[in-house]
C-alpha positions in Angstrom: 0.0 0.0 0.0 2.8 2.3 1.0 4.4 1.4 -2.3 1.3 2.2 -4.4 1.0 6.1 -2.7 4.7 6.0 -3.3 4.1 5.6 -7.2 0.7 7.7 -7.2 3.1 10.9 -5.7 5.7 10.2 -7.9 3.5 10.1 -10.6 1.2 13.4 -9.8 4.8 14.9 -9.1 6.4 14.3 -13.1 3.0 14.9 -14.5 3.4 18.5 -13.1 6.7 19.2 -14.2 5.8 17.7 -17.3 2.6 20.3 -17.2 4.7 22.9 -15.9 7.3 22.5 -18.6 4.7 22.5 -21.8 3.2 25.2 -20.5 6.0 27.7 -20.1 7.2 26.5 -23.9 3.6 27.8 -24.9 3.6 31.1 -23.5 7.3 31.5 -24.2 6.2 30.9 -28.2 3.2 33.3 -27.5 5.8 36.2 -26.1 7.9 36.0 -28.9 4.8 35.9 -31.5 3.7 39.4 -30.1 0.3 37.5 -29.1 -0.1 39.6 -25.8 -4.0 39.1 -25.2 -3.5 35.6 -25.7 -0.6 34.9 -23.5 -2.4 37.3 -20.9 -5.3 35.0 -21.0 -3.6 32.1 -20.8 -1.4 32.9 -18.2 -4.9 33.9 -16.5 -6.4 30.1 -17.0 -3.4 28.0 -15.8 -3.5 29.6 -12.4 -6.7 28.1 -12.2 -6.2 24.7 -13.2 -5.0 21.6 -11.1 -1.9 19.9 -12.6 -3.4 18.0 -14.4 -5.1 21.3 -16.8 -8.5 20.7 -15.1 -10.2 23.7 -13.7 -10.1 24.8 -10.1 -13.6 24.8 -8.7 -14.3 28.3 -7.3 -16.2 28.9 -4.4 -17.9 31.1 -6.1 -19.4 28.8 -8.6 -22.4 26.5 -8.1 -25.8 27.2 -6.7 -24.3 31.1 -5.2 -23.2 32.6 -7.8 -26.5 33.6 -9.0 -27.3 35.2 -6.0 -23.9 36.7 -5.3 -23.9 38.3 -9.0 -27.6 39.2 -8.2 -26.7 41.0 -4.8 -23.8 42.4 -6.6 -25.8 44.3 -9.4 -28.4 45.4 -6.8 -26.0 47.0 -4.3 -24.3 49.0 -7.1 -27.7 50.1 -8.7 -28.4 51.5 -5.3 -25.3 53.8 -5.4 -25.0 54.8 -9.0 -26.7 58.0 -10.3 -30.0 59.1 -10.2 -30.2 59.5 -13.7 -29.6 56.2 -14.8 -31.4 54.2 -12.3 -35.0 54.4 -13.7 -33.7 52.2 -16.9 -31.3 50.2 -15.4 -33.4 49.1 -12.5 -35.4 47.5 -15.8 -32.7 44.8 -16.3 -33.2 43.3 -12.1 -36.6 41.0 -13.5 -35.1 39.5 -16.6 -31.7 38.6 -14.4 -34.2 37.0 -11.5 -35.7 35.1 -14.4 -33.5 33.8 -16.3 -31.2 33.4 -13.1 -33.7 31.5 -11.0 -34.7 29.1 -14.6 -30.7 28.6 -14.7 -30.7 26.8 -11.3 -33.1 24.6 -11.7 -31.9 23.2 -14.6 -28.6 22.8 -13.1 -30.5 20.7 -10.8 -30.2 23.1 -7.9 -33.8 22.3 -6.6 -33.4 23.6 -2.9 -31.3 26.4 -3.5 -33.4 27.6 -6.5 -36.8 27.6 -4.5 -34.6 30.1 -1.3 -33.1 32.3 -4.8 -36.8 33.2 -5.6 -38.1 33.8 -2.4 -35.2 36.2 -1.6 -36.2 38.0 -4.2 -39.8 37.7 -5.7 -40.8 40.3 -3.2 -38.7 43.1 -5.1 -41.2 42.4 -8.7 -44.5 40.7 -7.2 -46.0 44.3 -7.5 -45.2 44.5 -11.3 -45.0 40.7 -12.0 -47.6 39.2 -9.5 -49.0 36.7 -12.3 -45.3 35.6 -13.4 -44.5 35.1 -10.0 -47.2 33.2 -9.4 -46.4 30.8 -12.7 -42.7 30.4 -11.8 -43.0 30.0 -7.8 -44.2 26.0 -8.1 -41.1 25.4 -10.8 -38.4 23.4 -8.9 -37.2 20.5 -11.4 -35.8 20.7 -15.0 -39.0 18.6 -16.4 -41.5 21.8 -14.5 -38.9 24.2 -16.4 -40.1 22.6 -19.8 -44.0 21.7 -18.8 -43.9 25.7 -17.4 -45.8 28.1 -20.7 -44.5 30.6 -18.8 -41.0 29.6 -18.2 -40.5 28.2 -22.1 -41.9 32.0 -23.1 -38.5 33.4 -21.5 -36.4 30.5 -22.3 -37.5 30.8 -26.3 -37.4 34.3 -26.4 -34.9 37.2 -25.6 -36.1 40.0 -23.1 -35.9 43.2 -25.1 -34.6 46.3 -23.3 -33.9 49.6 -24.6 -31.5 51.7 -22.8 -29.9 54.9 -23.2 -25.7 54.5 -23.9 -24.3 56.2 -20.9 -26.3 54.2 -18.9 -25.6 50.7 -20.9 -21.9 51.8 -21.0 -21.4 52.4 -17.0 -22.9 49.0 -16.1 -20.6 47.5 -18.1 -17.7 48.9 -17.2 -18.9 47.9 -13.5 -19.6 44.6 -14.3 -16.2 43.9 -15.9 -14.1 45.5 -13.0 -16.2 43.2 -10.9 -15.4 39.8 -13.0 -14.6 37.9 -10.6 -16.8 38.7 -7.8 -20.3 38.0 -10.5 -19.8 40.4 -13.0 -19.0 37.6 -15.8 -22.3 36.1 -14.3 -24.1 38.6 -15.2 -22.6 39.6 -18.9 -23.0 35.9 -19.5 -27.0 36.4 -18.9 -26.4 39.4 -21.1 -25.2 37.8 -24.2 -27.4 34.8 -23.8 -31.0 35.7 -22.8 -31.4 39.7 -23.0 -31.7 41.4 -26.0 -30.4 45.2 -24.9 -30.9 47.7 -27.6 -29.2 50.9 -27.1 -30.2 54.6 -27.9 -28.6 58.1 -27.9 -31.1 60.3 -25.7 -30.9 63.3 -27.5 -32.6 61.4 -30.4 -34.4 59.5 -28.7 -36.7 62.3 -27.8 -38.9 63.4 -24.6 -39.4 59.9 -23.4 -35.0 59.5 -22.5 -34.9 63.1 -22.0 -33.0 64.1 -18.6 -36.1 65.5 -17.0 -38.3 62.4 -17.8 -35.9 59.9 -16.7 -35.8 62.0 -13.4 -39.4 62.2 -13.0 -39.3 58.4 -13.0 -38.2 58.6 -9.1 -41.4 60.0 -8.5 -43.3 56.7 -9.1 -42.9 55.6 -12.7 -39.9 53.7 -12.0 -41.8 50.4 -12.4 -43.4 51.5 -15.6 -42.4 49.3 -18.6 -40.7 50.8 -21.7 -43.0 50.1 -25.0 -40.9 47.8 -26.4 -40.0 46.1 -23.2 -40.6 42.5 -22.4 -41.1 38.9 -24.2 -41.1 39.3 -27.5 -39.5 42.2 -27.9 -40.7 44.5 -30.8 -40.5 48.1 -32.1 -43.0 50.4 -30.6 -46.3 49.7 -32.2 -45.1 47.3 -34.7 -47.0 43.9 -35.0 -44.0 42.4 -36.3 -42.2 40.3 -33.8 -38.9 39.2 -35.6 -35.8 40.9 -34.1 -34.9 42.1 -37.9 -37.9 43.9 -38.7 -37.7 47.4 -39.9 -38.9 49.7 -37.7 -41.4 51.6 -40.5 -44.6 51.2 -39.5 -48.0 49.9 -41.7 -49.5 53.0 -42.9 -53.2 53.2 -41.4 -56.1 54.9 -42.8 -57.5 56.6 -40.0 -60.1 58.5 -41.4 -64.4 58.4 -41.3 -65.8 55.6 -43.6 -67.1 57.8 -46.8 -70.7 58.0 -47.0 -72.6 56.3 -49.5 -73.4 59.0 -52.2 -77.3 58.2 -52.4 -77.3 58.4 -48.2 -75.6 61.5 -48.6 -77.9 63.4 -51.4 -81.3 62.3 -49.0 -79.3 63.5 -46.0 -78.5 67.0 -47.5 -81.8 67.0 -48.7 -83.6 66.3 -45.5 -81.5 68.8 -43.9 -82.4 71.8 -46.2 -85.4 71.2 -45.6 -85.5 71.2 -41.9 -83.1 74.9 -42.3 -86.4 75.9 -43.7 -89.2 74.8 -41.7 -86.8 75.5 -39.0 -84.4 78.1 -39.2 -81.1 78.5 -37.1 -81.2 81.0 -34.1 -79.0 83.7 -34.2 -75.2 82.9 -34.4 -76.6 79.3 -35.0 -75.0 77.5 -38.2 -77.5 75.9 -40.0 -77.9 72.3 -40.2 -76.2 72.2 -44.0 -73.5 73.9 -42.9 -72.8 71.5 -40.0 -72.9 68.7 -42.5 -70.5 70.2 -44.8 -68.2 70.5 -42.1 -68.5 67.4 -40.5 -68.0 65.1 -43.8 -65.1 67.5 -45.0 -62.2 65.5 -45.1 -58.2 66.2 -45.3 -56.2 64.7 -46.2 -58.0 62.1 -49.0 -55.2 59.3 -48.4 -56.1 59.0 -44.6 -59.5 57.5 -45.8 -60.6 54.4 -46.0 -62.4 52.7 -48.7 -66.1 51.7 -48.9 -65.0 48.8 -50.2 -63.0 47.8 -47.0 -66.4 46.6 -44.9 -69.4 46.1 -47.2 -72.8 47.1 -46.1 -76.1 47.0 -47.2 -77.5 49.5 -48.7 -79.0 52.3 -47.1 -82.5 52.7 -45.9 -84.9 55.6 -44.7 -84.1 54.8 -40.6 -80.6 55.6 -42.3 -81.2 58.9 -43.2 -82.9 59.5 -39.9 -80.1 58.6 -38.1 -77.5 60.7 -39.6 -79.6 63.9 -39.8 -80.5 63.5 -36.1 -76.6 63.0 -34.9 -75.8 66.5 -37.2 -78.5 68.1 -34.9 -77.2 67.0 -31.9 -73.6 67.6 -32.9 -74.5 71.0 -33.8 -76.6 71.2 -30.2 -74.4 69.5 -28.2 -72.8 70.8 -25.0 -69.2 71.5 -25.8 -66.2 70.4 -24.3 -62.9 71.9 -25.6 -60.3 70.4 -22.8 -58.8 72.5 -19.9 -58.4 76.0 -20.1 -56.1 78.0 -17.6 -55.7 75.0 -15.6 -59.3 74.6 -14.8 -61.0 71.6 -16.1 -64.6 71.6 -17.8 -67.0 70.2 -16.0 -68.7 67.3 -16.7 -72.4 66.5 -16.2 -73.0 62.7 -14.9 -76.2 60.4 -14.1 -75.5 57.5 -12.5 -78.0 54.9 -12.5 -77.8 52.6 -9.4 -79.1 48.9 -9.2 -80.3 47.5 -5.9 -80.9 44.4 -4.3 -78.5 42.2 -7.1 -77.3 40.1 -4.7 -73.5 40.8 -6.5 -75.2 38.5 -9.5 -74.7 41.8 -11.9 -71.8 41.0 -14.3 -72.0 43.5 -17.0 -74.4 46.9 -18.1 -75.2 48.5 -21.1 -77.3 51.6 -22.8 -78.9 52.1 -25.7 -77.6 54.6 -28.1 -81.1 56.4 -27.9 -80.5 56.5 -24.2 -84.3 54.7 -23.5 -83.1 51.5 -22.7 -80.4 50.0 -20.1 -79.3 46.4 -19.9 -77.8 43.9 -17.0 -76.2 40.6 -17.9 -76.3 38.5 -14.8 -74.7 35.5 -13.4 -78.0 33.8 -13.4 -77.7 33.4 -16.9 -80.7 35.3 -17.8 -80.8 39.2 -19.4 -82.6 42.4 -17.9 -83.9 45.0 -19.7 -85.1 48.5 -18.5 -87.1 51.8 -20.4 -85.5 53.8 -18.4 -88.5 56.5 -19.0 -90.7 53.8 -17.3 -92.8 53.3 -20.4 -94.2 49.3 -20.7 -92.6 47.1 -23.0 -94.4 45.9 -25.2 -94.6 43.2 -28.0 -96.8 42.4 -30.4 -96.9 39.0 -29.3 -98.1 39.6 -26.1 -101.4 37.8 -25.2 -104.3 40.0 -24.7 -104.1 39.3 -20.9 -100.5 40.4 -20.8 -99.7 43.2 -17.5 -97.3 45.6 -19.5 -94.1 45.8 -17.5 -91.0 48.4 -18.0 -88.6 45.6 -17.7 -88.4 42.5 -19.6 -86.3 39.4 -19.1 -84.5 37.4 -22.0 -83.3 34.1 -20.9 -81.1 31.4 -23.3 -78.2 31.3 -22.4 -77.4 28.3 -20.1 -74.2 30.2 -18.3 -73.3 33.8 -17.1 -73.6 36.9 -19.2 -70.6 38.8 -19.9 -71.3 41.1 -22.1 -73.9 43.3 -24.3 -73.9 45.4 -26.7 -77.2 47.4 -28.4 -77.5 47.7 -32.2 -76.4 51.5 -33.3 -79.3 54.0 -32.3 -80.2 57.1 -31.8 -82.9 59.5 -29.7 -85.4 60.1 -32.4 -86.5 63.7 -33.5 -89.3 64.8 -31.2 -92.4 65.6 -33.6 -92.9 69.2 -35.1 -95.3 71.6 -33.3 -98.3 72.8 -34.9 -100.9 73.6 -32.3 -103.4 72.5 -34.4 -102.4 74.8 -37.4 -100.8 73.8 -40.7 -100.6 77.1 -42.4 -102.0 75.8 -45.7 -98.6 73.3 -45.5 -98.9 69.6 -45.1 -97.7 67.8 -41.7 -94.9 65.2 -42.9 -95.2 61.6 -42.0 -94.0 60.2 -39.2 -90.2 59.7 -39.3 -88.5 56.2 -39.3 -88.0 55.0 -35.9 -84.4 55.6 -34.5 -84.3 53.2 -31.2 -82.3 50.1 -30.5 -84.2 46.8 -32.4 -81.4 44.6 -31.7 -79.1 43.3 -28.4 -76.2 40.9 -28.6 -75.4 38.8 -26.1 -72.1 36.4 -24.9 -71.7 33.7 -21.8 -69.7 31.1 -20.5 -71.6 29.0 -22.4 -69.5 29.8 -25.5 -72.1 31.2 -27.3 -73.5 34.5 -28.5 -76.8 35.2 -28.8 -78.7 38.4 -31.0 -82.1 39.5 -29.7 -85.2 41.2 -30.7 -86.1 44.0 -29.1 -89.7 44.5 -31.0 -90.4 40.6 -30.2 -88.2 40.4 -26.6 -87.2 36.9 -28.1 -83.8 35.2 -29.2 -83.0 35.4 -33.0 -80.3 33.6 -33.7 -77.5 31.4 -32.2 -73.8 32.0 -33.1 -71.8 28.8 -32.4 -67.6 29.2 -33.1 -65.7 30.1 -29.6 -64.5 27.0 -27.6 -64.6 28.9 -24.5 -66.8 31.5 -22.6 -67.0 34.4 -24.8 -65.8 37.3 -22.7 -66.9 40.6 -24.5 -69.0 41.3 -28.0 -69.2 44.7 -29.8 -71.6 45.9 -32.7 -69.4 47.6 -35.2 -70.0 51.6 -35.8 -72.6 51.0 -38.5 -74.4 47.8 -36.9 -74.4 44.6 -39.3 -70.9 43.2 -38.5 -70.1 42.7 -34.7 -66.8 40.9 -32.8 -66.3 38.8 -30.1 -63.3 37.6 -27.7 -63.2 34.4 -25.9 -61.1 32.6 -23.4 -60.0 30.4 -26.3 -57.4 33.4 -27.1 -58.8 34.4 -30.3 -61.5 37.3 -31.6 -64.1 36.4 -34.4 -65.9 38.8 -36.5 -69.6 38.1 -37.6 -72.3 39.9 -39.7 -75.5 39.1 -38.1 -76.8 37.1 -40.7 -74.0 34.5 -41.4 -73.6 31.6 -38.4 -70.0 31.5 -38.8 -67.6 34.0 -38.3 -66.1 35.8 -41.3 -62.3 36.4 -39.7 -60.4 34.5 -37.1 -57.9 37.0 -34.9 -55.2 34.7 -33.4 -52.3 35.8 -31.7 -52.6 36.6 -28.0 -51.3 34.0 -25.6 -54.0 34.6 -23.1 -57.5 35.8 -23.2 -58.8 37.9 -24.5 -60.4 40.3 -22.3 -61.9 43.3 -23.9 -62.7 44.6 -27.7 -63.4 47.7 -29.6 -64.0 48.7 -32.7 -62.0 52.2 -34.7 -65.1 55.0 -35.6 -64.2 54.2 -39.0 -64.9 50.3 -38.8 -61.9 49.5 -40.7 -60.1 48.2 -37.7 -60.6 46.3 -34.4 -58.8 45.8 -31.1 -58.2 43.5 -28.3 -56.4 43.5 -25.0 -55.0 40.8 -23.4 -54.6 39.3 -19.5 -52.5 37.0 -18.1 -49.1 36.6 -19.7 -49.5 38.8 -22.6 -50.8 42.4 -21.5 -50.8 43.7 -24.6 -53.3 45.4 -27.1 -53.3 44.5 -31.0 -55.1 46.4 -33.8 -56.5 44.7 -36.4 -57.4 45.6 -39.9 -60.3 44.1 -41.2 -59.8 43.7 -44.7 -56.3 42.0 -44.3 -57.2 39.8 -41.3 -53.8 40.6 -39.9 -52.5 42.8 -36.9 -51.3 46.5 -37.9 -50.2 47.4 -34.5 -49.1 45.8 -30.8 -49.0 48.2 -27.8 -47.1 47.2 -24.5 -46.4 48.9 -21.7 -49.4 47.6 -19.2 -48.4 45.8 -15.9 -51.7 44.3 -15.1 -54.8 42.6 -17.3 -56.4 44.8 -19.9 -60.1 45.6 -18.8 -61.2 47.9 -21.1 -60.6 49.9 -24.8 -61.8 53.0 -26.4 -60.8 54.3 -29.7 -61.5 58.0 -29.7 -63.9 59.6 -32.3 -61.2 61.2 -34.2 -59.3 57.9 -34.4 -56.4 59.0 -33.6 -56.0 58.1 -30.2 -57.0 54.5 -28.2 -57.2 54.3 -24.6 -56.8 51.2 -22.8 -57.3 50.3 -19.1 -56.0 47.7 -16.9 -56.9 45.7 -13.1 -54.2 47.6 -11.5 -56.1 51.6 -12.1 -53.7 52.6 -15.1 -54.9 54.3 -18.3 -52.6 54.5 -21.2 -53.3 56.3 -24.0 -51.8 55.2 -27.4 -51.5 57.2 -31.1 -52.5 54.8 -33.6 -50.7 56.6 -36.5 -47.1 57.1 -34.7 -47.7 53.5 -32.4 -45.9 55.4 -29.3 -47.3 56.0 -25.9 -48.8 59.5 -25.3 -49.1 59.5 -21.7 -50.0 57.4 -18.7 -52.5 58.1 -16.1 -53.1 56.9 -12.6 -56.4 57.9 -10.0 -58.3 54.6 -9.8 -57.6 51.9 -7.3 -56.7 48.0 -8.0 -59.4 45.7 -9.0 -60.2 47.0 -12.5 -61.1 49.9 -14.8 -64.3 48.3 -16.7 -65.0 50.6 -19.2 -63.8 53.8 -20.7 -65.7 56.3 -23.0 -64.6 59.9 -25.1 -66.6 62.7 -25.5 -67.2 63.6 -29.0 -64.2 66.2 -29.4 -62.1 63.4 -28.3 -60.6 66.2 -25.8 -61.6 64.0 -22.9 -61.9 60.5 -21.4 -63.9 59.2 -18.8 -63.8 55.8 -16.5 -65.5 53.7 -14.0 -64.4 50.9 -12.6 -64.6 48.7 -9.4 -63.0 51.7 -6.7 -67.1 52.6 -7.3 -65.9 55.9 -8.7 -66.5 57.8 -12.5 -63.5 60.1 -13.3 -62.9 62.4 -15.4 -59.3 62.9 -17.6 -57.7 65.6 -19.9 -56.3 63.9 -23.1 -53.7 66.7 -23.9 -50.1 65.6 -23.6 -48.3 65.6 -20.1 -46.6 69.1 -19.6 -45.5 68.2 -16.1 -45.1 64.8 -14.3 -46.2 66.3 -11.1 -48.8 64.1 -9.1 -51.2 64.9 -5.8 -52.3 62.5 -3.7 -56.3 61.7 -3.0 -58.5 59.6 -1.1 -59.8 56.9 -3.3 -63.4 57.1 -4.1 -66.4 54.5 -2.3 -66.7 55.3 0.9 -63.7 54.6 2.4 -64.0 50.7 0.8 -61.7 49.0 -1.1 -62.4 46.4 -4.3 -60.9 43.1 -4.7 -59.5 41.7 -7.7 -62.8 39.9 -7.9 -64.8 43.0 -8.3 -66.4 42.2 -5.0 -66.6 45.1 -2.2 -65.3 45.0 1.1 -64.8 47.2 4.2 -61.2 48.5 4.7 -59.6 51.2 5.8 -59.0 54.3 3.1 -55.7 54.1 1.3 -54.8 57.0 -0.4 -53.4 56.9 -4.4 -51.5 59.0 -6.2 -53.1 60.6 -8.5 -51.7 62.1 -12.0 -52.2 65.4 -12.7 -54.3 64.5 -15.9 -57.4 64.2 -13.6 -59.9 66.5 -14.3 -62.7 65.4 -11.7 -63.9 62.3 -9.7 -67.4 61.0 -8.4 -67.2 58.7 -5.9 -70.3 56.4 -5.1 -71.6 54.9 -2.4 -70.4 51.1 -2.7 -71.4 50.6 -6.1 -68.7 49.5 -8.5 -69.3 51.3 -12.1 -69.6 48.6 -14.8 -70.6 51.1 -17.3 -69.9 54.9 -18.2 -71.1 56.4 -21.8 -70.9 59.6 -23.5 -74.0 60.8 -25.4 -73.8 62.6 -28.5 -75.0 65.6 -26.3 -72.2 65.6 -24.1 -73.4 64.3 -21.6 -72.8 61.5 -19.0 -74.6 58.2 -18.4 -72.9 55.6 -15.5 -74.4 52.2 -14.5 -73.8 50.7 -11.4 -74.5 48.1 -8.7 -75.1 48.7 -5.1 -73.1 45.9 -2.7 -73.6 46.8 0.9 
């Protein structure tokens, strides 16, 4: 035995002379080469290898050194300058991603789980439903059964971020090589894709006082084109290679039909005359001319993009009724002098609904309100109190100014009324004609139609003359979480759970267009004034928004920037702008043209912003959602990034995530200084806020004590 150590030390003893000896002939060739870098390097590696050229395990390798290069980076982020902190504190989720993913497929089970809960608590607030995938993944098969964990593995993390600030963590990181810095530039290289910009041409958004209003609470905020996959701002077009020219959009009205607009200008003169204009009062032709004059010609779309059938006398009703009450309407033209216009609301209240409301809708002609319930069952109001009525009533029938529609066989999400309008009230004669002859009756205006969707997976279209179920539509795999009518009624779009939107015409079964691309649900849909485009937001994983065009079946446009599950969309009437709303009280407000982010605006509390309406100058936005309140925003871009702080609205209660109401304590939230005005309720969460073509406010709610 004594022999055979004698041997093995005699051995390990020429092995490293021999070792030695090769290795000095190499770097002595290298030195008289000139190949400094690569001597230097070498030179570097042999001190850490055994005799035998096999690499000396550091104690800093092995399940720490993602936490010690973690630490590391955190530490120096909390020292470096204020300037570049906003953006570089951006890089701390991708590097607790992909660091925590790399240890449990090292097979680090133990000391993967204590690496996340170290640190989820730093990004739960901005990442609650990542952290929520990731925190069960322990073993390298979860890593590839994870959707959420194969999202970041397959993709790169996109960051953009200004030079200075790219160039000084760098320089940190490689001064600190051996202590995690090559930890970290190795994540660097292999998961994050960092894109660099010069801030003076990147313009306001990098600018020195923006990145320095970030300390005041938009520090968390995600950059545009931030996050898995990475993209241009506004581009659809996910490959890392794409160009960065957007799709050019045609944003403009829909052209009217030529015969619609000859009986329209007809019907108007003649109203100018039996009915002339007040003093300093354009007439109605010259209201018209105004509002169909259109510059520039390329921004329109054509007629051809979304057929419809042709145009009837309840038509010409319609338009010549919204060009009086465009001209009559009560004007809103944004703040002046730092003073806000004020806003007229009603807010309609429903009691005793045992928390089984789930959505509300008006009618266009402002007679009739809608509830979808969990009870699977529809309720309809006249919200003047008149009866119901149907001409297939029985004689014995007690006339009622509610009626129910049940069909669906699960909860009702959503509704959506068939375009309408308040009709014209009747000309006043007193009895005298004047020798003239009293015209006919004018074709009704009000809603005739209501769609419907559920968790049944179906929607469902109504009549509103007959208060019976129509037709069927049958496509969705899942429960169908919103439905819209499009602009001009006949085509109408749905979203599902199944993570795609379908576009109908009411009297085809089938859809006409499939919209696939989200990775989660798809929450919420709209539809551009023009009808030539759609969108949908996105929960879960995805957060984003897409516009669609219509005629290409394709996506024109992908907006991200929202940290929690999109709840709501409106395209303004201009469309121009879109405004979409999230679960965690953020507004964001997007131009379509440009695809960048115009401003972002805070006031509401967690638990959702359910629906979002413009008033018809597109100057200003209103919300509800579940903090029970209705505010009120200016649209203009920021000029400061200054904020207040308010008491949320309700009462002093706070909303769940579930939409249900609860007793707690007031917390107060910042709120921008966008805000023109809140109205808080009294413990009824606002499913529902509308702008009439007066200018005026309508808000639905439901009372949970």
């Amino acid at each position: 035995m004594a022999s055979a150590n004698g041997h093995r030390a005699r051995y390990n003893a020429s092995s490293e002379k021999v070792a030695n000896r090769d290795g000095g002939q190499v770097l002595e060739y290298l030195s008289k080469k000139g190949y400094s870098r690569t001597e230097a390097m070498l030179r570097k590696e042999s001190q850490n290898t055994d005799p035998e050229g096999r690499p000396i395990p550091s104690n800093r390798e092995g399940s720490q050194k993602y936490k010690i290069a973690l630490d590391l980076t955190i530490s120096w982020l909390d020292t470096v300058l204020d300037v570049y902190k906003p953006e570089l504190k951006r890089l701390l989720w991708p590097l607790f991603v992909y660091s925590f993913l790399e240890l449990v497929n090292e097979h680090f089970g133990q000391d993967s789980q204590q690496f996340f809960a170290n640190y989820r608590g730093l990004f739960e607030a901005e990442h609650e439903d990542d952290i929520r995938a990731l925190a069960p993944v322990s073993l390298p098969e979860h890593v590839k059964e994870d959707s959420v964990a194969q999202l970041y593995l397959k993709n790169k993390y996109r960051l953009t971020i200004s030079q200075l600030a790219f160039v000084a963590i760098l320089q940190f990181l490689e001064s600190k090589e051996a202590q995690g810095g090559a930890t970290i530039i190795t994540l660097f290289n292999t998961y994050l894709d960092i894109r660099t910009v010069d801030r003076a041409a990147a313009g306001n958004e990098r600018s020195l006082a923006r990145l320095l209003s970030k300390q005041n609470g938009d520090a968390d905020v995600p950059a545009e084109d931030e996050g898995i996959p990475g993209h241009h701002p506004g581009s659809a077009n996910l490959d890392r290679n794409a160009p960065s020219v957007l799709s050019k959009l045609s944003l403009g009205p829909m052209p009217m039909e030529s015969d619609l607009m000859e009986d329209v200008k007809a019907e108007l003169q003649d109203q100018d005359i039996s009915h002339p204009p007040a003093n300093g009062q354009s007439s109605l032709i010259e209201e018209f001319e105004q509002r169909i004059k259109r510059e520039p010609i390329d921004d329109v779309p054509s007629r051809d993009t979304l057929p419809l059938p042709p145009s009837t006398a309840r038509d010409v009703a319609m338009e010549v009724q919204r060009i009086k009450e465009n001209r009559d309407r009560f004007r809103i033209t944004g703040r002046t002098g730092g003073v806000g216009p004020g806003i007229s609301v009603t807010m309609f209240t429903f009691h005793n609904t045992f928390d089984s409301v789930n959505c509300i809708e008006f009618a266009g002609d402002n007679n009739l309100v809608a509830v979808g319930t969990s009870e699977s069952y529809i309720r309809v109001w006249a919200l003047d109190n008149s009866p119901l009525t149907s001409p297939t009533d029985p004689a014995d029938f007690q006339p009622s100014s509610s009626r129910r529609l049940i069909g669906h066989s699960g909860p009702v999400y959503a509704l959506s009324f068939a375009p309408s309008i308040a009709s014209s009230p009747p000309p006043q004669t007193n009895g005298h004609t004047n020798g003239t002859s009293i015209p006919s009756a004018a074709p009704e205006t009000r809603s005739r139609y209501l769609l419907s969707s559920s968790a049944d997976c179906t929607i469902r279209l109504w009549s509103l003359d007959t208060w019976s179920n129509l037709v069927v539509y049958k496509s969705h795999s899942a429960p169908v979480w919103d439905v819209r009518f499009s602009p001009f009624g006949h085509y109408f779009l749905s979203s599902a759970a199944d993570r795609t939107a379908r576009l109908w015409s009411t009297p085809h079964i089938a859809p006409l267009r499939l919209f696939v691309g989200h990775d989660s649900d798809i929450e919420c849909v709209a539809w551009h004034p023009n009808g030539a485009y759609v969108f949908t937001g996105s929960g879960g994983a995805d957060r984003t928004v897409r516009m669609w065009s219509i005629q290409q079946g394709g996506a024109v446009r992908l907006f991200t920037g929202h940290t929690g599950n999109i709840t709501a969309l409106a395209c303004a009437g201009t469309g121009k702008l879109l405004a979409s709303a999230d679960d965690r009280g953020e507004i964001l407000l997007w131009d379509l043209a440009t695809g960048r982010l115009v401003k972002r605006m805070r006031g509401h509390a967690r638990g959702g912003i359910w629906s979002l309406d413009w008033s018809v100058e597109s100057s200003v936005l209103i919300s509800g959602g579940a903090d029970g309140t209705v505010r009120v925003w200016d649209v203009a871009p920021n000029k400061d990034a200054g904020g207040k702080v308010i008491s949320e609205g309700g009462a002093g209660t706070k909303v769940d995530a579930a939409g249900g109401v609860a007793k707690g304590k007031k917390k107060d939230v910042v709120v921008s200084a966008d805000q023109i005005s809140a109205f808080p309720t009294k413990k009824s969460p606002v499913y529902r806020v509308r702008f009439t073509e007066m200018n005026l406010v309508v808000a639905g709610g439901a009372y949970l004590p």
